[in-house]
N, C-alpha and C positions, 0 to 999 in steps of 0.2 A: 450760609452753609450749603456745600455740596449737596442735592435733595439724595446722589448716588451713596453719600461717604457713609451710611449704615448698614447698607448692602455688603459693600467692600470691609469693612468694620465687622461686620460678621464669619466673611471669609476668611477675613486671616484669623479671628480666634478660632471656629473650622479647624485651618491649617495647622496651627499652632498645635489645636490639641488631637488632631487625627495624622500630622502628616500627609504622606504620600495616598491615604486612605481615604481621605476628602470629598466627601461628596456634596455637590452644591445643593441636592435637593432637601436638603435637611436644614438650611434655612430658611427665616418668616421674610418675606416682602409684603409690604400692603401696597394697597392698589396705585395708589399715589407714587411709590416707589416704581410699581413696575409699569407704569404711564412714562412715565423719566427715563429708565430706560431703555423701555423701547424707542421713545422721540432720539436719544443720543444715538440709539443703533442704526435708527432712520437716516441721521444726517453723515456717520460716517459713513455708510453703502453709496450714497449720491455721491461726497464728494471724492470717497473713490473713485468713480466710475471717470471722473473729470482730472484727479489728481492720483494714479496707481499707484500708492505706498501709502500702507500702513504700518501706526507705530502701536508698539506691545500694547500701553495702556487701551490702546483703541481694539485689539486683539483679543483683550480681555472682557471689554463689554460684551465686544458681539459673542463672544463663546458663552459668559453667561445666558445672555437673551436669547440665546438661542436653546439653553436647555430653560429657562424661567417658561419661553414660548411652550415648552412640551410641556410645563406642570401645571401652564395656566389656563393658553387660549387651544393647543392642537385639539382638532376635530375627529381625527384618526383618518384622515383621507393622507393621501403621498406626502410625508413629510416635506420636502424641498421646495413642493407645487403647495402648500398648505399658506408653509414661510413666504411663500414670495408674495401669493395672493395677498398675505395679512399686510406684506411691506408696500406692496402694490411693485414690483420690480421683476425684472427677467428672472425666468427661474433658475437657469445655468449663471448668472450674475451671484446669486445669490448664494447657490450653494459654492461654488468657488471660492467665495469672499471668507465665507463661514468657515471652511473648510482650513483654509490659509491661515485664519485668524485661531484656529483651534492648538494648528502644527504649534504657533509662537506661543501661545499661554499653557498647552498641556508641555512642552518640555523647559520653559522657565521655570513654572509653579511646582513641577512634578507632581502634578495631577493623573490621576490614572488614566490607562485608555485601553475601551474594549474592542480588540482585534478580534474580527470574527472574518468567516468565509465571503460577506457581502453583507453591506451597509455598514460600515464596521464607522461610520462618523454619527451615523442616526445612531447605531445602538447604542455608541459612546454618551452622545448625547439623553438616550431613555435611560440608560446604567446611571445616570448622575442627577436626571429626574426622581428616579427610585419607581413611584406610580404617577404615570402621565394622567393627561385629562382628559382624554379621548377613552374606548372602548375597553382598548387593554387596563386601563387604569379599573375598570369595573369588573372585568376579570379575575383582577387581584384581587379586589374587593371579595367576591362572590368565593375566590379558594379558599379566603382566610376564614370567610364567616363558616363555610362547611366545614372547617380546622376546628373553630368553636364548638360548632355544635358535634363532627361526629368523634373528633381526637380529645378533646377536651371535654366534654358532656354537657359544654355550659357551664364547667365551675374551671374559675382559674386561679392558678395558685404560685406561689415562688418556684414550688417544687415542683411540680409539676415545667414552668419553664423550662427550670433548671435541666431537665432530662430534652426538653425539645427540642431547644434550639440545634447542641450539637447533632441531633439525630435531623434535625431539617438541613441541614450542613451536608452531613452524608449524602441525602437526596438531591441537593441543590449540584453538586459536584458532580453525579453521576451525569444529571440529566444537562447541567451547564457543555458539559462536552459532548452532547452529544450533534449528529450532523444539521439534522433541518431543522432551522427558527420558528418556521410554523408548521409541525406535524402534526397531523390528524390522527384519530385514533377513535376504534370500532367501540371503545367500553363507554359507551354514552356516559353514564351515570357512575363509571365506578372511580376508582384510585389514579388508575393512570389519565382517566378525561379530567380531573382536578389536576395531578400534573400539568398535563398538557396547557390548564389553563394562566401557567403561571409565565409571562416572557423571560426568554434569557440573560436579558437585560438587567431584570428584577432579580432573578436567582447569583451573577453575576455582581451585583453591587451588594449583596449580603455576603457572597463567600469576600468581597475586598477589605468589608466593614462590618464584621457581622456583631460586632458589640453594640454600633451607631442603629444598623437597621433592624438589631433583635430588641432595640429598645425602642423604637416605631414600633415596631411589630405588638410588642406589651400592649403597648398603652392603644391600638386598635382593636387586643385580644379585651382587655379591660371596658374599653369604651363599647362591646359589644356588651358584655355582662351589663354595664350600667342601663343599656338598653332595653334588656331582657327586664332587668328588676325596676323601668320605669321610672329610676330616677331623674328626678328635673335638673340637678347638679350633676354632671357628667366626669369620666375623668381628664383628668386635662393633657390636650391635645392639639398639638401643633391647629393651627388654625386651616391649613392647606387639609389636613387630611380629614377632618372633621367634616369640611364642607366635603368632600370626594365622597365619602361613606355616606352621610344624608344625600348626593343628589344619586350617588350610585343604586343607594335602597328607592329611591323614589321613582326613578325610569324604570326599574326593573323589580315591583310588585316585591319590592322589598325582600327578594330573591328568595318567594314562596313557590314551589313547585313541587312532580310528585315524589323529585327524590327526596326534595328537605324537608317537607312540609309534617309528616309525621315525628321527626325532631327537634323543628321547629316548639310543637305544642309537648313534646314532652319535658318532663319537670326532672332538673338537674339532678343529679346522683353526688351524695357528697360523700366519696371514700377518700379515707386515708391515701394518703403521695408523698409517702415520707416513708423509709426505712427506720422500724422501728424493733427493739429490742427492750421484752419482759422479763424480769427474773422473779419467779415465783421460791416458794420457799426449798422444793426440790424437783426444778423443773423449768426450763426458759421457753420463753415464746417467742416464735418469732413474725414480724411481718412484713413482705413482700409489696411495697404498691405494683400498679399499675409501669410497664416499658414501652416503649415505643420501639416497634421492629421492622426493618425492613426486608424485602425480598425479592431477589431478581426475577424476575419472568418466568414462569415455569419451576421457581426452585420450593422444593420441600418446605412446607411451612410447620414442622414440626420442632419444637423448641423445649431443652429442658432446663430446670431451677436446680443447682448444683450447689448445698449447702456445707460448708470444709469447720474444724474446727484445727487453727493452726494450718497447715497442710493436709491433714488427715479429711477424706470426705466422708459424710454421715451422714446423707441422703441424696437422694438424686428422683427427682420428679418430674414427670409432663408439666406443659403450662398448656393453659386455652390462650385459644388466639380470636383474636376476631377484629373485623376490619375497618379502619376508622375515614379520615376524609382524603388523607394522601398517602395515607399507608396503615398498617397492621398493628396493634396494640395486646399484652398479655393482660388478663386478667388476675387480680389481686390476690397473694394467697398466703394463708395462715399456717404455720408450721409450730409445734411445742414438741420439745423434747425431754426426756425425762431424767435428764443430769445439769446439771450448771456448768457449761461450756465456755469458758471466759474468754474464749478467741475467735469470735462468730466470724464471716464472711459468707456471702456466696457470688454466684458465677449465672449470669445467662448465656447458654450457648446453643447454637443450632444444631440439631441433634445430627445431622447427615451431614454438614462440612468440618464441626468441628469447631467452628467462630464464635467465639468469645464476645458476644452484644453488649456483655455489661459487669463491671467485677467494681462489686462494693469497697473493695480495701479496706484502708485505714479510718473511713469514715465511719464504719459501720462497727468494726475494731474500739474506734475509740465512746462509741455508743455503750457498745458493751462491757467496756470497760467501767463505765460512769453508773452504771444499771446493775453492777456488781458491787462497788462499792457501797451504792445504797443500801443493797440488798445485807450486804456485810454490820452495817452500821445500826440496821433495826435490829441481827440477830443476837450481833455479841453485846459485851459489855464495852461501856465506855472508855475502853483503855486507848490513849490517843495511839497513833499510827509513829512510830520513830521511823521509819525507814520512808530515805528519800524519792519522788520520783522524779526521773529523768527532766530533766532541764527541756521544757521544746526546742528545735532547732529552729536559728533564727538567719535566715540567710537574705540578703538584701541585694538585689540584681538590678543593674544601670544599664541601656542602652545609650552609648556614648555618640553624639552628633560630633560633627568635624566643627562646630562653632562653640565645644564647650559644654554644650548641655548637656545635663544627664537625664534621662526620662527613667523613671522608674515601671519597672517590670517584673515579670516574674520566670521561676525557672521552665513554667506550664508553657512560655510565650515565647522559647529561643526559635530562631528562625535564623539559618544557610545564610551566612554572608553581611552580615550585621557582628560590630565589637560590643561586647559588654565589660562592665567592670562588676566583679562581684566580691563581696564580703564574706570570703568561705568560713563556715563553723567548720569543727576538728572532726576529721574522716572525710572531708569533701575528696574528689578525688573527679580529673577529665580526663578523658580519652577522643583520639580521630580530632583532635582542632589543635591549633600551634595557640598558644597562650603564654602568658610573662607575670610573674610574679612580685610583688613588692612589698613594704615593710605589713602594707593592710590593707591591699587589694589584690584579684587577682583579676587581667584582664586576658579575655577568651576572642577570641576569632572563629565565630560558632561556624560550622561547615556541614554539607549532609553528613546523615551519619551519626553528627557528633553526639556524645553518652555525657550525661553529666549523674554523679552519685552524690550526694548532698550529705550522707550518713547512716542517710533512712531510706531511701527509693531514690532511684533511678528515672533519669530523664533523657529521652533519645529523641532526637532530631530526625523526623522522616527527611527524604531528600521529597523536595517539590521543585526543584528546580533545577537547572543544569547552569554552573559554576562558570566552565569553560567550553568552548566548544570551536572546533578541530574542520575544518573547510580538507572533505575529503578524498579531492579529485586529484591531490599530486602524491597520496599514499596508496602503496603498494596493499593491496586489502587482503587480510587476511594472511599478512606475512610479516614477522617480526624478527630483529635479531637482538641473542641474548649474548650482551658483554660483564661478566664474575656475576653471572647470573640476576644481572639487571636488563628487565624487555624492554627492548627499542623500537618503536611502529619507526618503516621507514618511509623517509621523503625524497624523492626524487628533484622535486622542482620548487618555486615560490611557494609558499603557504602563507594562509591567511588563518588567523588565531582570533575567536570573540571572546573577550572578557564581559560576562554579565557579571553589573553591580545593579545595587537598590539602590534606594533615597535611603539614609540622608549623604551616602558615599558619592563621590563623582571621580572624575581623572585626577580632581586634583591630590585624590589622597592615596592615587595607585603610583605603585613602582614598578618594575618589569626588566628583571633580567636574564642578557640572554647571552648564556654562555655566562662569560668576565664586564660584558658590557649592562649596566643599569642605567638604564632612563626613567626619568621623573614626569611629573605633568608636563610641561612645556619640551621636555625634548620627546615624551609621547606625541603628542600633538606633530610636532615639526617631523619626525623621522617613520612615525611606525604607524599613528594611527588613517586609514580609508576612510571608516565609515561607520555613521552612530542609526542606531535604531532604538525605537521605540518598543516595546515588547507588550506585546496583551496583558502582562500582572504591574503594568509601570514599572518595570525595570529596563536600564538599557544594556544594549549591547553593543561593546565598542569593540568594532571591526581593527585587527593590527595586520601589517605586512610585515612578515620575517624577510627581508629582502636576501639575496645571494650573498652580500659582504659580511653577514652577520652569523650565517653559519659557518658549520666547519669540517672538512670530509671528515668522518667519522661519528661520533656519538655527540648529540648536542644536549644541553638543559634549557627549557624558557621555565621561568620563576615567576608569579605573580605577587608581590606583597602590598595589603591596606597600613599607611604609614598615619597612624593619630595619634597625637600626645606623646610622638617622639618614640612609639612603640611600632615595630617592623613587624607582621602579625606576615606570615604566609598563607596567602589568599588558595593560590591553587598552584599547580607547575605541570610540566609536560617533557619528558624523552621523549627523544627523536633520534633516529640514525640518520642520515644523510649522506646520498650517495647521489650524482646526480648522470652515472651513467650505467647505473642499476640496469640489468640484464636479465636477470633470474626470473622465471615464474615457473608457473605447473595451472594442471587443469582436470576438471573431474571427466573423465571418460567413460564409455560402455561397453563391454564385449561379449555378445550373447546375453544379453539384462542382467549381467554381473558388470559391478562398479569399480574402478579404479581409481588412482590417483598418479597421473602423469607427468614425470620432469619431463619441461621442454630444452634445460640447459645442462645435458648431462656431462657434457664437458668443465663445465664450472664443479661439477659435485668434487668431492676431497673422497676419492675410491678407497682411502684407511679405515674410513670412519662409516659404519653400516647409517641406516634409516633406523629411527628407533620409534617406537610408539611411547608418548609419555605417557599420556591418559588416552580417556576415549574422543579426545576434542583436538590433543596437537601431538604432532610429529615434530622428531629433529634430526636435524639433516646439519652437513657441515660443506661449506662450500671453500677452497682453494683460495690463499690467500698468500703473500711474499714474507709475513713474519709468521703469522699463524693460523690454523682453519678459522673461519666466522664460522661460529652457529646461530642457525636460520631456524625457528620456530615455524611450522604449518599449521595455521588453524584449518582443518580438516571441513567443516561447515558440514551445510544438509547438500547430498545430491542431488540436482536437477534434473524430473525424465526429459528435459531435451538437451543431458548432457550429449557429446560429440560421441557418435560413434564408431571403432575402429575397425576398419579392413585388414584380412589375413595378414596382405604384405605390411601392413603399418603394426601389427600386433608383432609380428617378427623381430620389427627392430627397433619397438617404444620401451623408453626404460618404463614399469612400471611399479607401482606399489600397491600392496594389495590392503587394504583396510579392514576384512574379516581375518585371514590369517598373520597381521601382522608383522609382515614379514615383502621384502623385494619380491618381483616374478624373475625367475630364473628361466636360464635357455629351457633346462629340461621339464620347467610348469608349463612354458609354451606350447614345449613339444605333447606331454601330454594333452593338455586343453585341445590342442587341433586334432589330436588324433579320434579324442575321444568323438569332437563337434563331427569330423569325417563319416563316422560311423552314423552316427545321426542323421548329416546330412545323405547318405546312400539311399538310409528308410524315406526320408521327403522326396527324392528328387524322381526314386519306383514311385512313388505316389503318384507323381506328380506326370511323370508318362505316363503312368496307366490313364488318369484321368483326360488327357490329351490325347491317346490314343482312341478313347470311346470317344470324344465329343469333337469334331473335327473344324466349327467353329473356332475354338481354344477359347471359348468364353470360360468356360471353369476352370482353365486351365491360367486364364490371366486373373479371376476372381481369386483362386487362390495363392496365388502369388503374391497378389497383395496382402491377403491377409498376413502372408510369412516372409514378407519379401525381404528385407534384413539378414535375414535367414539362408533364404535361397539365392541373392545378387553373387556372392561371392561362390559360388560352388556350380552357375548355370552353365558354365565350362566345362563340370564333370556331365552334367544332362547330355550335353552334346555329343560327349565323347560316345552313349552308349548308343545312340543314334546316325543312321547313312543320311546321303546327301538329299536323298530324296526327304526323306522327313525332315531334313534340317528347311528343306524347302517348304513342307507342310506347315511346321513353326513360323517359318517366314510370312507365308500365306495369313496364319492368326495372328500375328502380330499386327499387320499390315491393315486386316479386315477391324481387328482393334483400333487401332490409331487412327483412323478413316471415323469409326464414329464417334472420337472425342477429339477429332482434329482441332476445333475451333475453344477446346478448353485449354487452360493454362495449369494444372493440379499436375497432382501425384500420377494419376493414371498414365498421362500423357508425358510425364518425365521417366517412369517407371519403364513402358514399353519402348521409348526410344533408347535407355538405356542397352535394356535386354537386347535389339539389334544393332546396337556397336556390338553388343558381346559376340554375337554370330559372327559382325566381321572378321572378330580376329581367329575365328575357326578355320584350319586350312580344310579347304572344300573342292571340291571339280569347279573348274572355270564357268559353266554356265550356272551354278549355286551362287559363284563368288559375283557372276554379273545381278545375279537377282538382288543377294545382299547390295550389290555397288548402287544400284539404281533406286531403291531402297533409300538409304542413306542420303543418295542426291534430292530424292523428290520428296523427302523429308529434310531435309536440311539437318543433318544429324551431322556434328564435329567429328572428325578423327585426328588424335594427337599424334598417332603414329605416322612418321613421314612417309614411310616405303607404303605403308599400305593404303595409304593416302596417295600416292604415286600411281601404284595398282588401280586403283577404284577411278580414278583415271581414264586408265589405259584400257577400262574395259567398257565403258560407259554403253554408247553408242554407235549406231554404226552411220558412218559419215560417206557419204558419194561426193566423190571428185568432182570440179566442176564442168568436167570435160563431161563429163554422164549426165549433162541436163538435155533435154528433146532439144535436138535442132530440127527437128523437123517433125511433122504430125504422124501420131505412132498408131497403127490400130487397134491397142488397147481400148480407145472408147468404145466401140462395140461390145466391150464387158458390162458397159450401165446400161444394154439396151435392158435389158431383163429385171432393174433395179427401178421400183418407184419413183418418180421425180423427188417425194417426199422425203425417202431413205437417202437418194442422194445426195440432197442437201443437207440429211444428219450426217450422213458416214463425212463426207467432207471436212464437218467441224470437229469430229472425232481424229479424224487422223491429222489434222494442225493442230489439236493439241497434244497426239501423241509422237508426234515428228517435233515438237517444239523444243528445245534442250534449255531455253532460257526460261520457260515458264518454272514458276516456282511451286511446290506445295500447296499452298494455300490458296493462290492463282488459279489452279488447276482445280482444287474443288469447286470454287466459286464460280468455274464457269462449266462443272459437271452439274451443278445446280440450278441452274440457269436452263440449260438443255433439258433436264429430268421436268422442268416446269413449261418445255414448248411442249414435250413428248412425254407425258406421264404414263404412257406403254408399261414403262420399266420403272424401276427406284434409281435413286442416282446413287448406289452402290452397286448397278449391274453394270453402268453407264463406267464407272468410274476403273472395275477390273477389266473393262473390254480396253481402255485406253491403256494402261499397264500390261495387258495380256500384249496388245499389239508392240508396243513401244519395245519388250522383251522380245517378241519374234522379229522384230527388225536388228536387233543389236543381238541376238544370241544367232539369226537365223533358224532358229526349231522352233516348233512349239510348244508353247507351255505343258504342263500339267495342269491345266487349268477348264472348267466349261467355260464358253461364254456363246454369246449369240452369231450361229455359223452366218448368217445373212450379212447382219452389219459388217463381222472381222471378213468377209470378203469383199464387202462395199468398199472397205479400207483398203483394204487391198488392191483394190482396182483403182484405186485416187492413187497409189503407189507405183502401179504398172505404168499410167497415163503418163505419172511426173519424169519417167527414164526412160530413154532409150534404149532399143532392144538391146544392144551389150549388155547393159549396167543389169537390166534385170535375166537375162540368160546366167549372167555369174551369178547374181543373188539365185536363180533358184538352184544350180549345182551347188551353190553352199548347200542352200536348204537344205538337199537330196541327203547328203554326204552325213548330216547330223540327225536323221531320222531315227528315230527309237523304234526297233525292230520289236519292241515288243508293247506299242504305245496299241492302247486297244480300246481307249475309250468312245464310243461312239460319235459325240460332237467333234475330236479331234481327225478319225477318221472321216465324216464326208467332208470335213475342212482340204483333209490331204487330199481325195479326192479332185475338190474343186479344183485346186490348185493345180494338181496333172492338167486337169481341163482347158486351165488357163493356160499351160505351157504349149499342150497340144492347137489349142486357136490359134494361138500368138506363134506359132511353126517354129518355137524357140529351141534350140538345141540342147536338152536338159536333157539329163542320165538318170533315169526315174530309176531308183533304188525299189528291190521288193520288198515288202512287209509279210507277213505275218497275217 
């Protein structure tokens, strides 16, 4: 006999009786077993290594052994490096193999598999361990026992379960989804450190199987009690976890310390945990156990007992709370009233959300009803009762497998996407699921959503899962069209469709039509389906291509139906419009921090038909068609602050829509909104001189600018208008001294202020304003779209000498450096080759204004840097600036300019000069400038026509 075949003999009854829920850790292997196969898992890893293909059955060993490895021998060091050690094998060998060998036996078997963020084959693996043998596995140990002792008190009871599990359900779910596997947390000792200590893996394979692992869970909770009371006879318990819990209490001081240690030695409390219901002679009692409650982080732990009789309520009370090993628990509470109320119920609910924790119903209903008749039957006389009661309802519910099987269930247990067959009693009644009926069955195709009424209560199906799902890069988002008032998401191009099914469902018992055309399993397969995935709950999802042949211009339907037992159940379906040279959009815009809503295709709109607002979510619009308008639904969405923002001229002529007033903008909102922003803007932009007038830096003049620049870009044209050319030149100066010291950044500052002097350019200005802007522009590298003035900025640049005006002979200009430092002569020289340079760039030219400021730290290399500019403009304007800079150097420069011409070329330079002198320039540095310069005319016996000043 196979020494394997009672391992595998275990797994399929397992499978049998869980399904897709299966988890391997919940069967016994003895040690003899698990010697065999590990030797088998031994020998297929070799002679893979020699022969690369493996077969399923050999898939299925190593996937066991390798979770049997986490239950039996892991040490809690690297999984993968743990495995290979113990095989003695490469470790990338290893997990590769396993890995490979997992793919073929989890989607054979339909075994589940835990998809997480990283490790998602280890967790798989510890999810199907349940509790490993390594550390974590003592973790669990040490949560459950603090379960005992502070949730529990040490006495455990049915009923008391009965309330746990789904409340550890609750927990498990919250914290299963949450981001980090191993998070840390400051409450050393309190509710959330017992969370913490419980792995994802473990919470995960309880939310898969929580009936499998809540009946571990018992007989742990049990086996601690028999502990406690000392019994030699234990309860009985898996042999694996028996031995975890003895070796877990023995490394770890039998997990005495100062949180537990005080509950440890305290002696069990034995209250009632059971809902109970007294009927006294005139007067009912009622009693309340113990709840289990949870609560989010920070949220009010205030909780009240809300007791109804019928619908009618007839008290309402605080509970105490107090806090147990994973979470919060009420304390017990006694209530008597003093009428005989025969319809008892109550309610726990949170007093500040409003949430309903826990509603006794019909259980507590039919207590009372039982506690009444008693009560009836001591008062009166013996006269039997003739009147009947109601028949219980007897409803009988099948999960139907595609092999025939029927699994019996209940209607507590429907779940999205699973057929049942059910045996309705009279008043049964479904809703939201497609269903078929027969002579004495009704079979359902449970869906989210779906309601089932039985007679008596009502059962709804939460949605946990998504049915179908919709690949949403070739729809047009956020825009639908409605045909006799059916909405169509449109599609522009291929689409790709996933149908999730569960176990025991596959392809072969899906249909799929689209349009007129239905395919079955095998023309699935062959025609539509991509690509199959494995899903974190084991379910899969099978990837379809709607290719281009299969739609149709206009309105499409895809259909999905589960076909079993000859019954066509409709799974899910999907409209679609299709259009594949769709055109249409719009977008959320800004104007002044009011929002719009922009067609981009106003030519397609149908001008009969206004913009209507349906609700506060969608607009409808109707777009031009050859038989009749389409209408086009807007879902309107949230807007973005970095929606687009619009400029005057583009507000002028954007169709818009306004979403507070409900209504189109019209030419004459336009006209008003600018008039009004006009007015606004006059009060910024006085502001905004004044401020520039005092500070002649323009530093607070460009600070706040930016704060309101939005604001002010669009209107810095009116600035100018109220401003002459000399201040437009002041502006230029702050702009310039700006840009200069955030040259080398790439931000807002540095796009901002280049903006603002394209705007100067296109100011019409006196010629040498329009050269300052030109040069400007060049030595910034600032774009102009405009061709003519691009033309212009040109034509003014610099001033260029002929070649004929180079020295042909030695000129006595060098006698201007006698009086000049050697030192100064070799700066001013470098100064005036890079202010005579036309090809040096912006960035060039700082870089080696910076350079210079570090032979000559005299000066800053922003005094360095306006003397090269001051000069570069007196050669191409001929005047001088309105500028100071250092009279020494701009004459050193000037004498390196004298030297390079001969006496013609500079005789007409200086009658230019003369001719452009500003009669009323009086600034001191500009004057001994002018001076000098006579000087220089008069040495050099040049014939210049000295103009008088002032």
């Amino acid at each position: 006999m196979d020494i394997l075949a009672p391992i595998f003999e275990q797994i399929k009854k397992k499978e049998k009786r869980h399904k897709e829920k299966i988890l391997v850790g919940l069967i016994d292997v003895t040690a003899e077993e698990y010697a065999s196969l590990e030797k088998k898992a031994k020998e297929i890893m070799v002679s893979y290594k020699h022969h690369p293909y493996i077969y399923p059955a050999q898939c299925d060993i190593l996937s066991i052994y390798a979770i049997l490895f986490d239950m039996y021998k892991y040490s809690g060091d690297r999984f993968w490096e743990s495995l290979a050690i113990h095989v003695g094998l490469d470790e990338k060998f290893v997990r590769d193999i396993i890995i490979e060998a997992m793919k073929t036996t989890f989607e054979s078997r339909y075994w589940s598999f835990y998809q997480t963020t990283r490790n998602e084959y280890v967790e798989t693996i510890r999810m199907h361990g349940i509790i490993g043998n390594d550390s974590s596995g003592d973790k669990i140990i040490y949560a459950l026992y603090v379960i005992y002792l502070k949730d529990f008190e040490k006495e455990i009871t049915s009923e008391k379960l009965d309330l746990f599990f789904p409340y550890l359900r609750k927990i498990f779910k919250k914290y299963e989804g949450s981001a980090d596997e191993n998070a840390t947390t400051y409450d050393v000792n309190g509710i959330t450190y017992i969370r913490g200590q419980i792995p994802k893996s473990f919470m995960h394979a309880f939310l898969l199987n929580p009936s499998a692992v809540a009946t571990v869970l018992k007989n742990i909770f049990y086996y601690f009690e028999d502990m406690e009371c000392g019994k030699s006879e234990r309860c009985t318990i898996n042999e694996r976890f028996e031995n975890k819990i003895n070796v877990s209490f023995k490394r770890n001081d039998a997990f005495e310390n100062e949180y537990t240690r005080a509950y440890i030695h305290k002696k069990p409390k034995r209250i009632p945990q059971k809902d109970k219901i007294e009927y006294q002679q005139r007067a009912v009692r009622l009693h309340v156990p113990r709840h289990f409650i949870d609560f989010q982080s920070n949220e009010d732990q205030n909780v009240v007992l809300k007791v109804f009789n019928f619908q009618h309520l007839l008290k309402t009370t605080p509970m105490n709370i107090s806090s147990g090993g994973i979470g919060w628990k009420s304390d017990p509470i006694d209530l008597t009233f003093a009428k005989q109320y025969k319809n008892i119920r109550y309610t726990i609910e949170k007093k500040k959300t409003k949430e309903i924790i826990y509603d006794s119903k019909k259980e507590l209903y039919q207590e009372s009803v039982n506690e009444s008749k008693k009560l009836k039957t001591k008062e009166t006389s013996p006269i039997p009762d003739t009147k009947k009661e109601p028949l219980p309802l007897n409803t009988n519910v099948f999960t139907l497998h595609p092999n025939g099987e029927r699994i019996e269930t209940s209607l507590n247990e429907l779940k999205p996407g699973y057929v049942y067959e059910i045996s309705p009693p009279n008043g049964f009644s479904i809703d939201k699921a497609d269903h078929k009926k027969t002579n004495e069955s009704l079979f359902v195709l449970a869906m989210n959503r779906t309601e089932v009424y039985d007679g008596e209560m009502k059962y709804c199906i939460r949605p946990h899962k998504r049915m179908i799902t919709f690949s949403r890069e070739q729809y047009i988002p956020r825009l639908s069209v409605s045909v006799d008032d059916i909405s169509y998401d449109i599609l522009t191009g291929t689409n790709r469709v996933g149908i999730v099914m569960g176990f025991p469902y596959s392809l072969n018992e899906l249909q799929l039509k689209v349009n007129d055309e239905i395919y079955g399993g095998l023309a699935i397969r062959k025609k539509l389906l991509k690509e199959v995935k494995l899903m974190d709950n084991g379910d899969f999802l099978y990837v379809m291509e709607i290719s281009e042949g299969l739609k149709k211009q206009d309105t499409n339907m895809l259909q999905a139906y589960i076909n079993i037992k000859g019954l066509q159940l409709k799974y899910v379906q999907q409209r679609f419009y299709y259009d594949p040279e769709w055109s249409f959009s719009y977008q959320h815009v800004q104007f002044q921090n009011k929002e719009y809503i922009q067609i981009d295709n106003v030519s397609q709109l149908d001008s009969s038909k206004e913009i209507t607002n349906m609700d506060d979510t969608k607009l409808s619009l109707f777009l031009k068609q050859q038989d009749k308008p389409l209408q086009v639904i807007l879902n309107k969405g949230k807007a973005k602050k970095e929606n687009r923002s619009l400029s005057i001229k583009e507000i002028e002529t954007a169709y818009l829509y306004d979403p507070d007033s409900k209504r189109t903008v019209t030419d004459d909102d336009k006209g008003r909104i600018l008039s009004q922003l006009h007015d606004e803007w006059n009060e910024i932009i006085k502001e905004l001189i004044s401020l520039l007038l005092k500070d002649t830096s323009a530093d607070s003049f460009i600070d706040n600018l930016m704060n309101n620049y939005l604001s002010f870009r669009d209107t810095f044209a009116g600035c100018l208008l109220e401003v002459d050319d000399e201040f437009t030149d002041h502006i230029l100066s702050g702009l310039s001294n700006a840009l200069f010291g955030e040259a080398t950044a790439d931000g807002k500052y540095n796009k901002y202020v280049k903006e603002l002097i394209r705007i100067l350019a296109a100011k019409q200005s006196e010629p040498a304003t329009q050269r300052h802007i030109a040069t400007a522009l060049r030595a910034y590298q600032i774009p102009i779209e405009d061709e003519k003035l691009h033309g212009n900025i040109n034509n003014v640049l610099h001033y260029h000498a002929p070649v004929s005006a180079r020295k042909n002979e030695l000129f006595s200009g060098e006698i201007l450096l006698n009086d000049i430092s050697p030192e100064n002569q070799k700066l001013s020289l470098r100064l005036y080759r890079l202010a005579t340079n036309p090809t040096l760039s912006e960035f060039d030219t700082i870089l080696e204004v910076k350079d210079i400021q570090a032979e000559y730290p005299d000066k800053d290399a922003m005094s360095y840097y306006e003397l090269i500019i001051t000069f570069k403009l007196f050669i191409s304007d001929k005047q001088l600036a309105n500028s100071i800079v250092d009279r020494h150097l701009f004459m050193a420069m000037f004498y390196q300019f004298v030297i390079e011409y001969n006496r013609e070329t500079i005789c007409e330079f200086m009658n230019e000069l003369e001719k452009h002198i500003d009669k009323k320039v009086n600034e001191q540095e500009n004057l001994l400038i002018r001076e000098r310069l006579i000087r220089v005319a008069k040495t050099l016996n040049l014939d210049v026509l000295i103009t008088k000043t002032v």
